[in-house]
C-alpha positions in Angstrom: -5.0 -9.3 26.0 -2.6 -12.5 26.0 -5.3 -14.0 23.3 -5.7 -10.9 21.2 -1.9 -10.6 20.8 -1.4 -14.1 19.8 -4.1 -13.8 17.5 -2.7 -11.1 16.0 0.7 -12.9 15.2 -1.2 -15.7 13.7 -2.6 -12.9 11.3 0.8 -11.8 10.8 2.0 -15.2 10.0 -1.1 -15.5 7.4 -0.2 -12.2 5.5 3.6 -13.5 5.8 2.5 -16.7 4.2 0.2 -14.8 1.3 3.3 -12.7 0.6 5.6 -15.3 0.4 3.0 -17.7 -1.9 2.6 -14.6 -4.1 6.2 -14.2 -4.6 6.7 -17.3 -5.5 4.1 -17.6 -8.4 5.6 -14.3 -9.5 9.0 -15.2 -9.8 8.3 -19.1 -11.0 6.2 -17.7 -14.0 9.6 -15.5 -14.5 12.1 -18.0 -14.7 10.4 -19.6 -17.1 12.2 -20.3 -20.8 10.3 -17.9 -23.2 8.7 -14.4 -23.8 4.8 -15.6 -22.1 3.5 -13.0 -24.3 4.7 -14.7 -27.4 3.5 -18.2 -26.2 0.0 -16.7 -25.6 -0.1 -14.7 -28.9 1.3 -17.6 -30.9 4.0 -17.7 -34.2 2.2 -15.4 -36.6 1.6 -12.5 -33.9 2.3 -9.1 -34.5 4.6 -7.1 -32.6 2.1 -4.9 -31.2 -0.2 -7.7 -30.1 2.7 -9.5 -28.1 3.5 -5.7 -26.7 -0.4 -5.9 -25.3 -0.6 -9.0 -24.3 2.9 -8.3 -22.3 1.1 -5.2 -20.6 -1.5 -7.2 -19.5 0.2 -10.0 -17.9 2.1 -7.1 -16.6 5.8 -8.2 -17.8 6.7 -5.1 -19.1 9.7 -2.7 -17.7 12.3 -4.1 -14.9 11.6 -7.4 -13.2 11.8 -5.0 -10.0 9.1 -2.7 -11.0 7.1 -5.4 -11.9 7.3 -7.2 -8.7 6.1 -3.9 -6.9 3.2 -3.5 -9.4 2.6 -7.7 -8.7 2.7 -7.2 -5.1 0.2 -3.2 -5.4 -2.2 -5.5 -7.5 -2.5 -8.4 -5.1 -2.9 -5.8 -2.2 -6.0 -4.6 -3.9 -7.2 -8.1 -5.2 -6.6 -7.1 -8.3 -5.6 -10.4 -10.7 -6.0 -8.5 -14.0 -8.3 -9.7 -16.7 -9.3 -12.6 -18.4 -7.2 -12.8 -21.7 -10.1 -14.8 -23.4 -13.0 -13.0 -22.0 -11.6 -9.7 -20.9 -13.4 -10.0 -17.8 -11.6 -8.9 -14.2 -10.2 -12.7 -13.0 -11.4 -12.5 -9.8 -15.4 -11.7 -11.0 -14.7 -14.8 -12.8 -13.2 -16.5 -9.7 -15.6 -15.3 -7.4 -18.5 -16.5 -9.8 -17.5 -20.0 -9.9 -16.0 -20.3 -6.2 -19.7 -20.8 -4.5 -19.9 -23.9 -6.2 -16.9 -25.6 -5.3 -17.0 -24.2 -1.9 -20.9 -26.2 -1.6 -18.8 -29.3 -3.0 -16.6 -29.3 -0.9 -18.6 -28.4 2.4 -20.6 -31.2 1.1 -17.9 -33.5 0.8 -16.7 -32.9 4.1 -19.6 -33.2 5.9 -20.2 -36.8 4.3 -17.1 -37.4 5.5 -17.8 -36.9 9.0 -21.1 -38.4 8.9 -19.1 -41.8 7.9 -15.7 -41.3 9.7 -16.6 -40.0 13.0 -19.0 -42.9 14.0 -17.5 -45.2 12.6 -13.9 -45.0 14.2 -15.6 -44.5 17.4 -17.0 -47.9 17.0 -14.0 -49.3 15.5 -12.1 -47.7 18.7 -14.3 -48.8 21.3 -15.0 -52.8 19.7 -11.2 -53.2 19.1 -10.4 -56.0 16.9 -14.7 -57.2 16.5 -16.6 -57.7 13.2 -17.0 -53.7 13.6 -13.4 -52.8 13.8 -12.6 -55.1 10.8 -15.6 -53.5 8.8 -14.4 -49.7 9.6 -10.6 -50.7 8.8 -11.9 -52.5 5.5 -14.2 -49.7 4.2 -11.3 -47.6 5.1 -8.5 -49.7 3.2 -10.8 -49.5 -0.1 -12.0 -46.1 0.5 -8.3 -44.9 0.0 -7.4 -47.1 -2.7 -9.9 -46.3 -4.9 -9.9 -42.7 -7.2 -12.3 -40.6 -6.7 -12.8 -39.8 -10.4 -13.1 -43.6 -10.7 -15.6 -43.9 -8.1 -17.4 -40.8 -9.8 -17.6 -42.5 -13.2 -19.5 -45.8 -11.3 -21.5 -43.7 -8.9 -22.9 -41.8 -12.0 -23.1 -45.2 -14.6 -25.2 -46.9 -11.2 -27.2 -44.1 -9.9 -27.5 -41.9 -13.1 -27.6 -43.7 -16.1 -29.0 -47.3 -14.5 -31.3 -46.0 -12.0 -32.0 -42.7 -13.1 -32.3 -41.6 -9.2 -30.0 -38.5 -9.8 -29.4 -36.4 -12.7 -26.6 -36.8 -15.2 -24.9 -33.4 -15.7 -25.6 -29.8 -14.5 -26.3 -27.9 -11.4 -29.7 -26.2 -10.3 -31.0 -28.0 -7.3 -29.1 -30.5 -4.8 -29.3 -33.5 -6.1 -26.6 -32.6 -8.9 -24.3 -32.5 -6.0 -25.1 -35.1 -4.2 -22.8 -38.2 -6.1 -19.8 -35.5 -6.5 -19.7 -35.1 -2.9 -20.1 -38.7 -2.1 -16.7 -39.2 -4.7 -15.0 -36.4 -2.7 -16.3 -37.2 0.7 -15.7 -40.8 0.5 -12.2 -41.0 0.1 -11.4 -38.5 3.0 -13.9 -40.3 5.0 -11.4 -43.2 4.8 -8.3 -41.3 5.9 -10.4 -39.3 8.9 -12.0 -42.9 10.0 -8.6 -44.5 10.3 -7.4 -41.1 12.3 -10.4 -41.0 14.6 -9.7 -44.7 15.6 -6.1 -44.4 16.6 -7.3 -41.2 18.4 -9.4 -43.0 20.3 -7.6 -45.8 21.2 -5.1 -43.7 22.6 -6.8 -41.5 24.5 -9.4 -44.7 25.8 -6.2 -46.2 27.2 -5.4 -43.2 29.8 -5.7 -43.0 33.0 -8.3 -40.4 33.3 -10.6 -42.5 30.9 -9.7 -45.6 33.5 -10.6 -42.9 36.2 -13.9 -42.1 34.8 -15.0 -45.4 34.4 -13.8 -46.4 37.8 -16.4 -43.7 39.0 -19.0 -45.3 37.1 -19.6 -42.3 34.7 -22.0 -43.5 31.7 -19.9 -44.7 28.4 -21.7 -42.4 26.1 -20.5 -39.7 28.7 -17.0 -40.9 28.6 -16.6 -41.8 25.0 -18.2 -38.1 23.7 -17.3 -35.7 26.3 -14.2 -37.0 27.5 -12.1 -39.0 24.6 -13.5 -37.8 21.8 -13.1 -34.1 22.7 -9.2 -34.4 23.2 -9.5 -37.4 20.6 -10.4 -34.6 18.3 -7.2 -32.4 17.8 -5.6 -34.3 14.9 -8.8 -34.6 13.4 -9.7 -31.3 13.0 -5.9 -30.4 12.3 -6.2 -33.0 9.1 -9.9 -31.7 8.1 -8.3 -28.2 7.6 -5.6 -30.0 5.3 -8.3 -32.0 3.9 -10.7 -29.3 3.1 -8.0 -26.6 1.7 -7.5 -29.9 -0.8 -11.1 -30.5 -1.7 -11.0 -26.5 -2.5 -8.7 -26.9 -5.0 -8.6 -30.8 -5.7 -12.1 -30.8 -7.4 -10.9 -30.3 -11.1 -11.7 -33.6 -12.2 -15.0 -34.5 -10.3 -16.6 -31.0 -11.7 -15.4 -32.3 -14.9 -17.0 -35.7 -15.0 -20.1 -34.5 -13.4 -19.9 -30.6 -15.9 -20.3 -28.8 -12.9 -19.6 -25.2 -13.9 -17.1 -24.6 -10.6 -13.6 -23.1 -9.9 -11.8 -26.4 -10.7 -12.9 -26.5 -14.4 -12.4 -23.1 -14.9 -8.6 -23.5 -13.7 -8.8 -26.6 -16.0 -9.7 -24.5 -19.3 -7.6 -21.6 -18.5 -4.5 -24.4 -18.4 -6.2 -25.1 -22.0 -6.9 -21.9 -23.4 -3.6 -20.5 -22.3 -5.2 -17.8 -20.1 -1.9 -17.2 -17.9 -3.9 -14.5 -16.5 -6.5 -16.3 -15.1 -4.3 -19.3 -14.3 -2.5 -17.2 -12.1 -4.7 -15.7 -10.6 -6.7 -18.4 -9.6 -3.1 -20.1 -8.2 -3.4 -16.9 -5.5 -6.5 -16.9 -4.8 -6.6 -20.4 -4.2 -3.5 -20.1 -1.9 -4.9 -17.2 0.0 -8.0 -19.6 0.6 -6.3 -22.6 2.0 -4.1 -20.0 4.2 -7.4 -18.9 5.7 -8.7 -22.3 6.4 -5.3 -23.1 8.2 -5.6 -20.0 10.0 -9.4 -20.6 11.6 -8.4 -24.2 12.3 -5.8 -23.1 14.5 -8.5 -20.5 16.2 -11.0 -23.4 16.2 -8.5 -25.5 18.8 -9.0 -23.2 21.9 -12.9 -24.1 21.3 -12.3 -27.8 21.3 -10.0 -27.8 24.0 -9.2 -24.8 25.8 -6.7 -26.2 28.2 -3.8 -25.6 25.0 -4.6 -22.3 24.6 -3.5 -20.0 21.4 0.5 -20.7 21.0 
């Protein structure tokens, strides 16, 4: 009961924080200098067409009623439609997202494979040839861009080698070099987390207990440290991967993958404040959720903290 009722203020706290989010985009587009309708219709427009386009951004009446209609909409998922296409924004949204989600799944899995290993090592040889490798890949991995380390992954591996294919998506290996741009960089940050992790948790005294008792390393190092080890970790790869979600815009443009960060990008372009804003909410409510199960996921990593 204790757990159900915490989990249910957490939900209350997401809905709280969707609310306020939504709000927010509603009344920033508001305050705005300018009739939006005009913008979108442009200098020669006729009355009437800046009249329809101001019914379907829904700007019409009192800012009051259209709040409530804002708020009705977003309770029903409704983001309105396209102003280029016509289409419902979140078909279009929900079209594109399975793309970017993959990339980003992707991206963080890389980044595990790289970061988790290697700060353990980095933790455990303190100050060797290993440490000073991990800490080096990580210093460069968060200097460099990762629309710069795109552009070279794809002039190497692309145009030189010809191992993976320029531009598109179909099968797996068009993802695989914009992951490795997206993963890389937050493999750096989560490497240079995981070490400090380690090293703080190696340097208790339960972890002096346990080797005192002769328990295997492996043991101690993966069931013991790296378990409590893991809390900031997993707190940043929530942060991290609500960013790839909506970071992605320029790696799907290098690479032309057809996801939900290029078609933010062209609706900035074609002036779709529909879709723009509608993909702002959505991409909100997404990151809220990720926040959310990251908080659930800590009672499975370490129990002993419980839901609070």
């Amino acid at each position: 009961m204790h757990k159900t009722r915490i989990i249910s203020l957490r939900l209350l706290r997401l809905l709280l924080t969707i609310w306020t989010i939504s709000t927010l985009v509603f009344f920033l587009v508001r305050v705005l200098p300018g009739d939006p309708a005009a913008v979108i219709a442009g200098i020669d427009a006729d009355p009437e067409d800046i009249a329809s386009i101001r019914r379907s951004l829904g700007i019409q009446g009192s800012l009051a009623a259209q709040y409530l209609r804002w708020l009705g909409n977003i309770l029903r998922l409704d983001f309105g439609n396209s102003l280029i296409s016509g289409e419902p924004v979140l078909r279009l949204i929900l079209s594109r997202f399975p793309l970017t989600l993959t990339l980003a799944v992707m991206g963080m899995i890389i980044a595990f494979l790289i970061a988790i290993p290697m700060g353990i090592l980095s933790a455990v040889k303190r100050w060797s040839s290993w440490d000073a490798l991990g800490m080096g890949f990580s210093q460069i991995g968060m200097a460099v861009p990762s629309f710069w380390l795109g552009i070279i992954l794809l002039l190497i591996f692309s145009v030189r080698l010809g191992w993976f294919p320029l531009f598109g998506v179909g099968t797996l290996s068009h993802l695989i070099l914009p992951a490795l741009s997206l993963g890389i960089g937050r493999a750096a940050i989560l490497l240079r987390l995981t070490r400090a992790s380690m090293i703080e948790e190696l340097g208790k005294d339960y972890i002096i207990t346990a080797r005192a008792k002769g328990l295997p390393l492996k043991r101690i190092y993966f069931r013991h440290a790296l378990q409590n080890a893991f809390l900031p970790i997993l707190t940043v790869t929530g942060i991290q991967f609500g960013t790839l979600l909506g970071g992605a815009i320029i790696i799907e443009q290098i690479f032309s993958l057809p996801g939900l960060g290029r078609l933010f990008l062209s609706s900035i372009y074609q002036r779709d404040f529909t879709m723009l804003q509608g993909s702002v909410v959505f991409m909100a409510i997404v990151f809220s959720l990720v926040n959310f199960l990251v908080d659930l996921l800590y009672t499975f990593v370490n129990p002993r903290i419980g839901l609070r």
